[in-house]
C-alpha positions in Angstrom: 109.6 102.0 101.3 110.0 98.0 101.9 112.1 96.2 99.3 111.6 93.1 97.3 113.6 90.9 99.2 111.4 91.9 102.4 108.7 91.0 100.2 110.0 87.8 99.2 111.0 86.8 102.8 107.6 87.9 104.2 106.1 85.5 101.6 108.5 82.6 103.0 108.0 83.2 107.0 104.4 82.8 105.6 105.1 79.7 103.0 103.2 81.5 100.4 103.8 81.4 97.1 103.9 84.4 94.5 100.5 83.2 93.2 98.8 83.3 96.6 100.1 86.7 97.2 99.3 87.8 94.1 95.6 86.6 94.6 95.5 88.3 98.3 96.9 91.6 97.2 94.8 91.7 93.9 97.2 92.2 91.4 99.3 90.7 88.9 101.7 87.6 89.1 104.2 89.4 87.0 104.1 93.0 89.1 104.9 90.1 92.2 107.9 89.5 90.5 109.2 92.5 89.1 109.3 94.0 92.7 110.6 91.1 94.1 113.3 91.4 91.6 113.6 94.9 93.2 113.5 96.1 89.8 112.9 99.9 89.3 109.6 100.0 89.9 106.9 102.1 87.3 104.0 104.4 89.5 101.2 101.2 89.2 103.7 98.9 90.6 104.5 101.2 93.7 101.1 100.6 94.1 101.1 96.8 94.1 104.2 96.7 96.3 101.9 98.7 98.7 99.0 96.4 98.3 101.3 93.0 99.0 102.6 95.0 101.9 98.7 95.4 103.0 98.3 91.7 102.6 101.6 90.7 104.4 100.4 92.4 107.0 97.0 91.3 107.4 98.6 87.8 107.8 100.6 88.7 110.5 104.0 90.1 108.8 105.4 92.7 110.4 108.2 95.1 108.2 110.9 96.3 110.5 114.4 97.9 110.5 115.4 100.5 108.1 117.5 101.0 104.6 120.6 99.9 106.1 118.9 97.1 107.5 115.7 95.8 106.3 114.0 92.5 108.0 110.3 90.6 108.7 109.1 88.4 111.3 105.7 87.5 112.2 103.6 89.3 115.0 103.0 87.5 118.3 99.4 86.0 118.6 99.4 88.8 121.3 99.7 91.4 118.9 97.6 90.0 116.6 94.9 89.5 119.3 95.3 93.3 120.1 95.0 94.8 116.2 91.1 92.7 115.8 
């Protein structure tokens, strides 16, 4: 499972803020929050954090590494090209 700070740095490679995540993944400001504050997270949230992850990456985010050592960066416009 990605973490909040992958979240929060997806958001920045992006220059979006909270709100406009929140509006592209369809949920709450305050559940944006709470799991970028990598808060324990409560069953609905798990689902949001999957939904901002489905939005991150239908911008062009891609989640990489592991636990020890999460990262983001953005796809190449070749990649992108390939997933339409």
């Amino acid at each position: 499972m990605i973490s909040g700070s992958q979240i929060r740095a997806a958001r920045a490679l992006l220059r979006w803020t909270p709100r406009m995540l929140a509006d592209r993944a369809a949920v709450n400001l305050s559940d944006i929050y709470a799991i970028e504050e990598s808060r324990r997270l409560a069953p609905r949230q798990r689902e949001n954090l999957a939904s901002a992850q489905n939005a991150l990456e239908a911008a062009g985010v891609e989640f990489i590494g592991d636990s020890y050592a999460p990262g983001v960066r953005l796809k190449t416009r070749r990649q992108m090209r390939s997933t339409l």
